[in-house]
C-alpha positions in Angstrom: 0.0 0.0 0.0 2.7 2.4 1.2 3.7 3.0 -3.2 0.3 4.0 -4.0 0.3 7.9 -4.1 -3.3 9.3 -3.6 -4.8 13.0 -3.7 -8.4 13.4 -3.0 -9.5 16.5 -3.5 -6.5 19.1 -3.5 -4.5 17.0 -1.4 -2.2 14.3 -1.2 -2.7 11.9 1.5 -1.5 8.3 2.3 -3.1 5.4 1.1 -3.9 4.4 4.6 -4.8 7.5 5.7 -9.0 8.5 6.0 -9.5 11.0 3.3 -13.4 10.1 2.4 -16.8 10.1 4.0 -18.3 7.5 5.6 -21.3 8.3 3.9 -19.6 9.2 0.6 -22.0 7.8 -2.1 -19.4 5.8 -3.7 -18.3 3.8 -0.4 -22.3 3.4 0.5 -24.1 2.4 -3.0 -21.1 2.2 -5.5 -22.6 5.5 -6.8 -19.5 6.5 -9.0 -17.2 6.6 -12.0 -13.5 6.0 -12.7 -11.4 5.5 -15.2 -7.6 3.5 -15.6 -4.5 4.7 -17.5 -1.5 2.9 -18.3 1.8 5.2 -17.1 4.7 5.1 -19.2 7.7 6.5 -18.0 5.7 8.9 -16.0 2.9 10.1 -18.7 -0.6 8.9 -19.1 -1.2 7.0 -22.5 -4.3 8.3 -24.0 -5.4 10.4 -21.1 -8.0 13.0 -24.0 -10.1 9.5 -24.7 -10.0 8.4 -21.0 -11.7 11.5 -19.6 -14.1 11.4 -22.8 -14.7 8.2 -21.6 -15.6 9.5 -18.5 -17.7 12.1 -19.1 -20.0 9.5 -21.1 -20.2 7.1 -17.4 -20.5 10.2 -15.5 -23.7 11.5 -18.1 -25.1 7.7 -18.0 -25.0 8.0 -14.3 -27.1 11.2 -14.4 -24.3 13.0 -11.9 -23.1 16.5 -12.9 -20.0 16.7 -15.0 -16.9 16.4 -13.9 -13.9 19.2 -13.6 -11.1 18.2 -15.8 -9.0 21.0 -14.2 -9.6 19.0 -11.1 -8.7 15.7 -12.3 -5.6 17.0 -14.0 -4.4 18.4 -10.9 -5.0 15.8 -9.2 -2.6 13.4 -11.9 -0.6 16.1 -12.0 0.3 16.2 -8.0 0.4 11.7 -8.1 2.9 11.9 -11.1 5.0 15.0 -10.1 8.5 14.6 -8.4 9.5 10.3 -8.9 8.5 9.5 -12.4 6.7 5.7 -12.1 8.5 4.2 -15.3 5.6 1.6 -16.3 2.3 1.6 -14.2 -1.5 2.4 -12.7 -3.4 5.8 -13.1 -6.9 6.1 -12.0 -9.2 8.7 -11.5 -12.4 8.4 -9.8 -15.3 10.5 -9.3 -18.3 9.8 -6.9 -21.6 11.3 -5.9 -20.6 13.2 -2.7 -21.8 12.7 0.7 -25.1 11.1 0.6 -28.0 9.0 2.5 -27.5 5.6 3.6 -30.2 4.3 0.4 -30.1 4.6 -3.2 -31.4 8.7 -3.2 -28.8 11.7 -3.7 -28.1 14.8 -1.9 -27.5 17.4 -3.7 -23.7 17.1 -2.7 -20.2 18.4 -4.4 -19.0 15.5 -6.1 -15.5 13.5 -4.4 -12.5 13.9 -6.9 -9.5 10.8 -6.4 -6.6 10.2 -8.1 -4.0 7.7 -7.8 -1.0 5.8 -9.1 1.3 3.0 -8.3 3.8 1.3 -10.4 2.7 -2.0 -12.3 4.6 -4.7 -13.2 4.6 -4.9 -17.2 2.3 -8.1 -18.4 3.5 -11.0 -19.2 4.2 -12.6 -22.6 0.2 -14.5 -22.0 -2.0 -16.2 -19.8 -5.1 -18.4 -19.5 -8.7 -17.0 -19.0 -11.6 -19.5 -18.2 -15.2 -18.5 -18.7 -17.8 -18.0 -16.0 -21.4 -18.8 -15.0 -22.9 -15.4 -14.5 -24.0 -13.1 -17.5 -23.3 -9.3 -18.3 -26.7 -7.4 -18.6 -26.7 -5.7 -21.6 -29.9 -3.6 -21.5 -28.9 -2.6 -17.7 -28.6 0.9 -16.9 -25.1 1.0 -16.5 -24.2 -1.1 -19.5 -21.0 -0.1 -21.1 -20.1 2.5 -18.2 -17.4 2.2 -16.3 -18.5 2.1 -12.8 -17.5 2.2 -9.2 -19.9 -0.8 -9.0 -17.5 -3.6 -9.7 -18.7 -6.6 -7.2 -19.5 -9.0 -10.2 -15.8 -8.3 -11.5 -14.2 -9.1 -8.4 -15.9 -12.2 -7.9 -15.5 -13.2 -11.5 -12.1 -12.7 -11.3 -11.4 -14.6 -7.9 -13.4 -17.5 -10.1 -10.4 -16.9 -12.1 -7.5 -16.9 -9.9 -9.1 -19.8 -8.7 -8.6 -21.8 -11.6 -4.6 -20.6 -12.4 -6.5 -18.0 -14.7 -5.9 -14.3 -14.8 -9.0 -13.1 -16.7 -12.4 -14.4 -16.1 -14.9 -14.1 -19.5 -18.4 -13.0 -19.6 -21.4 -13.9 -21.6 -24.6 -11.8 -21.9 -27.8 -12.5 -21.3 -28.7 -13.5 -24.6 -25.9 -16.5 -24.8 -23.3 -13.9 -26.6 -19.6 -13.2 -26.1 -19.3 -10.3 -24.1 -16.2 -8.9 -22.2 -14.0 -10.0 -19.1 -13.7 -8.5 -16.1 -11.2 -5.6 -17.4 -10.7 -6.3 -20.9 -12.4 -6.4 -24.3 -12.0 -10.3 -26.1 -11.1 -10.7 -29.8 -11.4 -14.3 -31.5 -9.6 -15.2 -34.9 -12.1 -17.6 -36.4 -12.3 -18.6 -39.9 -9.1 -16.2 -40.5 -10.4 -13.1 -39.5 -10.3 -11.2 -36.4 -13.5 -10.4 -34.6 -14.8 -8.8 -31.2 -18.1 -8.3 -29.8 -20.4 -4.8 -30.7 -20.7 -2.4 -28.0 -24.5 -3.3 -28.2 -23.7 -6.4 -26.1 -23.1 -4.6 -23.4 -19.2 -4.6 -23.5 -17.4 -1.4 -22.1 -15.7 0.5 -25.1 -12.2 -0.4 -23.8 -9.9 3.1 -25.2 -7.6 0.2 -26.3 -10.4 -1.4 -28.0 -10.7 1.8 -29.7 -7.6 2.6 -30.7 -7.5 -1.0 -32.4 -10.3 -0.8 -34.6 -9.1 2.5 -35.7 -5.3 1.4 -36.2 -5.9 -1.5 -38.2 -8.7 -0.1 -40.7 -6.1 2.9 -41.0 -3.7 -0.1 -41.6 -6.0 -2.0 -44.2 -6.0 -4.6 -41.7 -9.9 -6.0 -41.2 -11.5 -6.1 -38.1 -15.3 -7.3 -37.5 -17.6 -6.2 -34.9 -20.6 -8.7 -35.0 -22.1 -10.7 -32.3 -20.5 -14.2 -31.6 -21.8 -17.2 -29.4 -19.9 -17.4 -25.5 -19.2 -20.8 -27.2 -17.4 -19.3 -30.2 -14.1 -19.3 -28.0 -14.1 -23.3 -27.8 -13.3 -23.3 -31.1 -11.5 -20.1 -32.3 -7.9 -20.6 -33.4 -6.6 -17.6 -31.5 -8.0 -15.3 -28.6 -6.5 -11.7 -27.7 -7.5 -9.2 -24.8 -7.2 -5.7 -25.7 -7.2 -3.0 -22.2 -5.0 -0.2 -21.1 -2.3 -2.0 -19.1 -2.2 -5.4 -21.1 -2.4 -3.4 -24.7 -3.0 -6.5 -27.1 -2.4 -9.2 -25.2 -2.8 -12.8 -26.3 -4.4 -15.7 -24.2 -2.5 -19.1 -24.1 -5.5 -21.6 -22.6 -9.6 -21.2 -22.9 -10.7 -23.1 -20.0 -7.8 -25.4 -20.3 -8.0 -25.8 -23.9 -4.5 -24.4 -25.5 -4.1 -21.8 -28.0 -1.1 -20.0 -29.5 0.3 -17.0 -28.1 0.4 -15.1 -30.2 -1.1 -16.8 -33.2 -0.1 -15.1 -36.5 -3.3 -12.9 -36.5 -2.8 -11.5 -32.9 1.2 -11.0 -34.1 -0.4 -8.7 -36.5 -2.2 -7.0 -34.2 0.5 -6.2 -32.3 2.2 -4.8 -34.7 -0.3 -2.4 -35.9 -0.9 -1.2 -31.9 3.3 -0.7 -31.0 3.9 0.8 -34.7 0.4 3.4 -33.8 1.2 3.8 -30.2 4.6 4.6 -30.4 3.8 7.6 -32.3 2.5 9.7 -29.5 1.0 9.4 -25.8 -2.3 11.1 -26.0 -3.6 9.6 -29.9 
C-alpha cells in the first residue's frame, strides 16, 4: 500500500490514511465513476479518450459533469517529483456525501486520483469462462462504474482456476467482455470482437485497435458471436489499457497459440500506432 500515491480532493494523502466520508456515495451504494490509464515512463497514455470516456459514465449516471481541471491536478500532484516508469493511473469520481439508500443529496462531487507502479504483463496467460451473465440492457451497461462486485468475484473464479481473466457472456448467450478487458477471436481467419450493443465497455484500447488496423487495411469485425465461439476459435486476444494487445494461451484449459499469426499482426499495428504519440 505504502507505493500508492493518492490525492483526493486538492491533497495528497497516504493510502492508509482517512480521506473520504463514511457516507460518501461511492463507499455506501457504488454511486461512482472511474477510469484507468497505463503510465509510461511517467505520462498517461491516451489520457483525451480516457476522460471522454468519463464524461459518457459520468452522463449515464445522471451526476453533474466532472472538472477536468480538477482531475488533472490531481494526476498532475500523483505523477509530479519520482517519475513511475511503467504503471497504474486512476481517476475516480463519486456522488458526494449522501444517505445511507439509493437517493442523492445534492452534494459536491468527491474527486481521487491515484497511481502506483505496475509490473509490465507478461508474454500471456489463461482465461476461463464463468457462470454469471453481463446485462446488456442494464442501466449502466457499457459505463465504467465504481460498482465492480461482479468483477471481483468473476475474477477470484479466475485466480481460482490458475486464470488471470475471467470471460463474460450476456444475457442472450453472446460473447461479451472479461472483467477488465475487451475479447477478440480469430475464427475462420479473420479477427472479430463483440459490438458495443452487447453490453461490452468501449475499452480506449479497443478503440484505438479498430481504428489502427482499418487505418492499416488490416480487417476487423464487430458482430455478435456465441460465449461458445471461444471453444473453437484458433486464436483469442484481450485488448485494455495495461495489457495493450495481449494474447491468451489456454480457454478453459484448452490451448491456443500465443500469439497466433493474427494477434502478431495485431501487435504490430498497436506498438507501430502507439509509439507515435502518448495522447492519440
Amino acid at each position: 500500500m505504502t507505493d500508492i500515491r493518492v490525492w483526493v480532493d486538492g491533497r495528497l494523502v497516504g493510502a492508509d490514511t482517512p480521506a473520504v466520508s463514511a457516507v460518501d456515495h461511492g463507499v455506501t451504494v457504488g454511486d461512482g465513476a472511474f477510469e484507468t490509464a497505463k503510465i509510461d515512463q511517467g505520462v498517461p497514455f491516451a489520457l483525451t479518450r480516457h476522460l471522454r470516456r468519463f464524461d459518457r459514465t459520468i452522463a449515464g449516471l445522471g451526476l453533474p459533469p466532472a472538472d477536468h481541471d480538477r482531475i488533472r491536478q490531481g494526476i498532475a500532484a500523483v505523477l509530479d517529483g519520482d517519475p513511475i516508469g511503467f504503471g497504474r493511473l486512476r481517476f475516480t469520481v463519486t456522488g458526494g456525501c449522501g444517505p445511507l439508500g439509493s437517493d442523492r443529496h445534492d452534494s459536491e462531487l468527491t474527486h481521487i486520483v491515484t497511481a502506483v507502479p505496475h509490473d509490465r504483463p507478461g508474454r500471456h496467460g489463461a482465461v476461463v469462462t464463468v457462470p454469471w451473465v453481463r446485462n446488456e440492457r442494464a442501466p449502466t451497461a457499457g459505463l465504467k462504474t465504481t460498482s465492480y462486485a461482479d468483477n471481483v468475484i468473476a475474477l477470484a473464479r479466475a485466480k481460482e482456476h490458475g486464470a488471470l481473466e475471467a470471460i463474460f457472456g450476456n444475457t442472450r448467450g453472446e460473447l461479451c467482455e472479461a472483467t477488465g478487458s475487451n475479447v477478440f477471436v480469430a475464427v475462420d481467419g479473420a479477427v472479430r470482437t463483440p459490438p458495443l450493443d452487447s453490453g461490452c465497455l468501449a475499452g480506449i484500447t479497443r478503440e484505438l485497435l479498430l481504428e489502427w488496423c482499418a487505418a492499416d487495411g488490416v480487417e476487423v469485425v464487430e458482430e455478435a458471436l456465441p460465449l461458445d465461439v471461444l471453444a473453437r476459435a484458433d486464436e483469442v486476444f484481450l485488448t485494455s489499457s495495461i495489457k495493450d494487445v495481449f494474447p491468451v494461451s489456454t480457454v478453459d484449459g484448452r490451448p491456443l497459440a500465443a500469439p497466433g499469426p493474427l494477434t502478431a499482426r495485431m501487435q504490430q499495428v498497436w506498438s507501430a500506432a502507439a509509439a507515435l504519440g502518448v495522447d492519440p
